[in-house]
C-alpha beads as a LAMMPS data file, in Angstrom:
LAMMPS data file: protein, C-alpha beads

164 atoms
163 bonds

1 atom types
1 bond types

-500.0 500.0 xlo xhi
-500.0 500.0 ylo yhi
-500.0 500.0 zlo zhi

Masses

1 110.0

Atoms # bond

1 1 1 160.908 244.584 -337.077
2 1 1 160.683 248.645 -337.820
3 1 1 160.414 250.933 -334.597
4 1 1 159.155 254.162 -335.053
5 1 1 160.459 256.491 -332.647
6 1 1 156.640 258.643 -332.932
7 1 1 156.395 262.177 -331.971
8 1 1 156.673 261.403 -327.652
9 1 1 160.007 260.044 -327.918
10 1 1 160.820 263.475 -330.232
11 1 1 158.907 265.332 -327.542
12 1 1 160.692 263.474 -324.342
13 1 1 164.120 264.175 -326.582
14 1 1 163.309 267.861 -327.172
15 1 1 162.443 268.283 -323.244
16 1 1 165.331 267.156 -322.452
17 1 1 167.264 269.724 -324.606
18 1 1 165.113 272.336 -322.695
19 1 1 166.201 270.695 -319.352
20 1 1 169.887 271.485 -320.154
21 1 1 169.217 275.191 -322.015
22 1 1 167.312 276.135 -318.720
23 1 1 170.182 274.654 -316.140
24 1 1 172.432 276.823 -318.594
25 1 1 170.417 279.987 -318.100
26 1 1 170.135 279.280 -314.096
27 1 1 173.915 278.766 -313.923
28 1 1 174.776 281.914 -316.120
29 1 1 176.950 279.085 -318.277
30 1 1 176.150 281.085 -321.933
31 1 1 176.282 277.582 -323.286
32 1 1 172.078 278.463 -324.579
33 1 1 172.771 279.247 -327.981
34 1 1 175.385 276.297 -328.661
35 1 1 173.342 273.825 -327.370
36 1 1 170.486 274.980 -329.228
37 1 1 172.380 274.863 -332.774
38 1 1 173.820 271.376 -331.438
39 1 1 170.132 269.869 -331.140
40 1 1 169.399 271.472 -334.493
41 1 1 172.018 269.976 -336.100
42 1 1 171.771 266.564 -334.465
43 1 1 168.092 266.296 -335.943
44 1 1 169.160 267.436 -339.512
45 1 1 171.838 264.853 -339.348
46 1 1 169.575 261.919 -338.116
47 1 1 167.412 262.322 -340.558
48 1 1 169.805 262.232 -342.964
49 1 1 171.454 259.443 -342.277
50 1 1 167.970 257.658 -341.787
51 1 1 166.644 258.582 -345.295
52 1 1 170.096 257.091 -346.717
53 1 1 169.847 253.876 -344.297
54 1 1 166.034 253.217 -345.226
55 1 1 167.516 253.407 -349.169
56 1 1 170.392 251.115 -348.095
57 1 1 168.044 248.702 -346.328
58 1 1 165.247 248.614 -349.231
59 1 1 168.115 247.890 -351.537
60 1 1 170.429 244.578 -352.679
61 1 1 172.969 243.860 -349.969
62 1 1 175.502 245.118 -352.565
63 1 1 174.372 248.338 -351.064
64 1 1 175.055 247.562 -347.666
65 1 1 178.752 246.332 -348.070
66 1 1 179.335 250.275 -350.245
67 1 1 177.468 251.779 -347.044
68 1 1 180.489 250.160 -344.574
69 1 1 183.007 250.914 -346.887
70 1 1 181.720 254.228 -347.109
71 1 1 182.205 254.132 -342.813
72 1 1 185.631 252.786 -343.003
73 1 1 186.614 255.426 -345.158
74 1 1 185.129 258.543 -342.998
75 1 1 186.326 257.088 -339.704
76 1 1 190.009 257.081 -341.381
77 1 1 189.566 260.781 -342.258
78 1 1 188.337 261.105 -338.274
79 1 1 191.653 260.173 -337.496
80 1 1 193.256 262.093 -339.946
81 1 1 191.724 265.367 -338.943
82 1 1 191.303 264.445 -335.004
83 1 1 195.416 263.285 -334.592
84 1 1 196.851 265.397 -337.396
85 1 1 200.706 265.031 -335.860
86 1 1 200.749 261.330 -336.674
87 1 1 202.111 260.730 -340.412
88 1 1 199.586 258.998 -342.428
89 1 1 197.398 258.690 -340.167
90 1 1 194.503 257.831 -342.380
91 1 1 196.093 254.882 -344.628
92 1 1 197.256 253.291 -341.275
93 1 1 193.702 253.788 -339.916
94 1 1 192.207 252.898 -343.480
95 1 1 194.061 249.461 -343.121
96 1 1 193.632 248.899 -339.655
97 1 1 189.777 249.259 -339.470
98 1 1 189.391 247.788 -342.920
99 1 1 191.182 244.353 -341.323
100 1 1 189.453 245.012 -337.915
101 1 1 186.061 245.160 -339.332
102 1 1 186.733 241.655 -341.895
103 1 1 187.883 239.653 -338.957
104 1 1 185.085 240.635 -336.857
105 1 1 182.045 240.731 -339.415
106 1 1 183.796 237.226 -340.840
107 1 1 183.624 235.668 -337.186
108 1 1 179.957 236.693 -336.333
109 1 1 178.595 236.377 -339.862
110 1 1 180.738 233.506 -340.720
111 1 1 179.905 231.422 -337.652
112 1 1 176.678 232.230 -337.874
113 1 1 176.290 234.245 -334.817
114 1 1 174.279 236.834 -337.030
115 1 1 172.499 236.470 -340.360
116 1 1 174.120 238.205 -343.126
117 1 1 171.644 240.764 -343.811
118 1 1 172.071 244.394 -343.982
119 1 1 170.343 245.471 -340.889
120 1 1 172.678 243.457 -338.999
121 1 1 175.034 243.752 -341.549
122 1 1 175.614 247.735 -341.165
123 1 1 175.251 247.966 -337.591
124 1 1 177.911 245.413 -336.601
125 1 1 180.192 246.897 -338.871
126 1 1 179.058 250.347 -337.595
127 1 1 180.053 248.966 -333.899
128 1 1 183.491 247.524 -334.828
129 1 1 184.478 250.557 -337.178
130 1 1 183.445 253.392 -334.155
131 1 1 185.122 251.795 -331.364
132 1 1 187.774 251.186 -333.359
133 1 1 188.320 254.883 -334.687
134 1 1 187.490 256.337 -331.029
135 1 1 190.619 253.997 -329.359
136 1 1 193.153 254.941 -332.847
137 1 1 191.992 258.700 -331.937
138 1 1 193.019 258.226 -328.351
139 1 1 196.109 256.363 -329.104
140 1 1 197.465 258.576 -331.703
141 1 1 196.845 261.407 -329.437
142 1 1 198.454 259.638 -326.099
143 1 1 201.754 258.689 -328.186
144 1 1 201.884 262.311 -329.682
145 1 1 201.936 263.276 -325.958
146 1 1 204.302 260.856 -324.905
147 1 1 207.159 261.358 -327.467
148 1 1 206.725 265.396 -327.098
149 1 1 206.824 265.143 -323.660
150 1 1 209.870 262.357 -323.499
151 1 1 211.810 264.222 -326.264
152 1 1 215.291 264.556 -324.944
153 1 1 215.009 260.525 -323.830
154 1 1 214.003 259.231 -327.193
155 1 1 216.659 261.583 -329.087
156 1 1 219.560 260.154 -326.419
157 1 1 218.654 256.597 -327.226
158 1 1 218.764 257.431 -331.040
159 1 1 221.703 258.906 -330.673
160 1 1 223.386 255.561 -328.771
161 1 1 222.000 253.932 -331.855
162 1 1 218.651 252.352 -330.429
163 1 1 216.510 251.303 -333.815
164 1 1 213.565 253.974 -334.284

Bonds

1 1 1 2
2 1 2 3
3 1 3 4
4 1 4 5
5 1 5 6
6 1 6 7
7 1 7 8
8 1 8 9
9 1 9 10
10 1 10 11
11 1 11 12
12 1 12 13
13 1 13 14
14 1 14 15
15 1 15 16
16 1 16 17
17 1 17 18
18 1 18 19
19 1 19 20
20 1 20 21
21 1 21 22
22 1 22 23
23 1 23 24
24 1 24 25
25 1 25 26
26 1 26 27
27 1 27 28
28 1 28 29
29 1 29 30
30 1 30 31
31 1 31 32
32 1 32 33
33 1 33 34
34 1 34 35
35 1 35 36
36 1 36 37
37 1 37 38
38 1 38 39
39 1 39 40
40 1 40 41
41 1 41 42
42 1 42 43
43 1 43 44
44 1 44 45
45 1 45 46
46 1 46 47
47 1 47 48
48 1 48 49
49 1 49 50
50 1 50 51
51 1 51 52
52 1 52 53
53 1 53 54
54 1 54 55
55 1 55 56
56 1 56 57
57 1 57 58
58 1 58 59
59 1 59 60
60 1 60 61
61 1 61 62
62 1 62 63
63 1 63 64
64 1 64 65
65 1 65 66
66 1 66 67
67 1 67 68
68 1 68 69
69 1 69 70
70 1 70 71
71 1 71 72
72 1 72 73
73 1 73 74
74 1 74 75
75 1 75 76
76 1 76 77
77 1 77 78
78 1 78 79
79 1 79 80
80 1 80 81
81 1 81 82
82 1 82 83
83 1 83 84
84 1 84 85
85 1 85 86
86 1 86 87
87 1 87 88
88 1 88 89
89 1 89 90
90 1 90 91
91 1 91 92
92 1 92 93
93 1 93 94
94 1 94 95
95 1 95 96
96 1 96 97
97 1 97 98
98 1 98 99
99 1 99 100
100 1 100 101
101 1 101 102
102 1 102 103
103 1 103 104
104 1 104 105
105 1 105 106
106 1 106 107
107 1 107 108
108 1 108 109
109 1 109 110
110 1 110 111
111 1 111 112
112 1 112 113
113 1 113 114
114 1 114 115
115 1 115 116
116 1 116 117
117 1 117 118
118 1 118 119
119 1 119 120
120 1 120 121
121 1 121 122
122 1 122 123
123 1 123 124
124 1 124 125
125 1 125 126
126 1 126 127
127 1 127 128
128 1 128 129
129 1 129 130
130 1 130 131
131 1 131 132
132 1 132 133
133 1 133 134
134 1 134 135
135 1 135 136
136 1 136 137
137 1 137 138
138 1 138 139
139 1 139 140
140 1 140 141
141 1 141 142
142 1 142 143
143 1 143 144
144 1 144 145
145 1 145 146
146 1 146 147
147 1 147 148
148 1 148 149
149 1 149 150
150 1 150 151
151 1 151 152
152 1 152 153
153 1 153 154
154 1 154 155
155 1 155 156
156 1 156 157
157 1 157 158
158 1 158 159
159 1 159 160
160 1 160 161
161 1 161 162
162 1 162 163
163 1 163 164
């Protein structure tokens, strides 16, 4: 069942941009231009990824099983780049996601909870593979902070011999 988004819900989505460039000009935030090149941006990228979804959709569901794999491999370079302290960071979140997303699409596809075709195919994996990569990014950040910040206590207990 296609939904077209039609030219009110662009209009309703471009007032809303103005909304927030006019509070920025009536606060004196500067924050015009940014937000400007942000909404620009968004747009270019939506329609980018929608062109390659309606090919992925029209295809063979060999297509949509690349177009996750393709998502598991860009939210493991997320984490790379977004918690760059963390060694490895992007095999450990390659295999994480990858065995996060094949229990979960195996339980609701395998079950029969969903059907197994790509548009619920991409979405559910889509689902599992963000939320996963937004908690790893949080995570990896909160136990960067934790050991910098606890330094001298987890060097002591090495030093006593505690395992790493």
């Amino acid at each position: 069942m296609p939904s077209d988004i039609g030219w009110g819900g662009l209009a309703a989505s471009l007032a809303l941009v103005a909304v927030a460039i006019a509070i920025s000009l009536a606060r004196g935030l500067g924050l015009e231009r940014s937000m400007a090149w942000a909404a620009v941006r968004a747009a270019g990228q939506l329609l980018a990824v929608g062109l390659a979804l309606g090919f992925v959709l029209d295809r063979s569901q060999l297509w949509s099983w690349a177009w996750i794999a393709a998502m598991l491999v860009v939210a493991a370079d997320t984490v790379r780049r977004r918690a760059p302290e963390v060694p490895g960071a992007f095999s450990l979140a390659l295999g994480a996601f990858t065995a996060a997303t094949v229990a979960s699409l195996g339980v609701l596809l395998g079950l029969g909870v969903f059907p197994l075709e790509a548009r619920t195919l991409i979405p559910l994996g889509g689902m599992t593979i963000g939320n996963s990569m937004t908690a790893t990014i949080l995570v990896a950040r909160r136990v960067v902070e934790e050991l910098r910040d606890k330094r001298d206590e987890v060097e002591a207990r090495l030093a006593l011999g505690l395992p790493a």
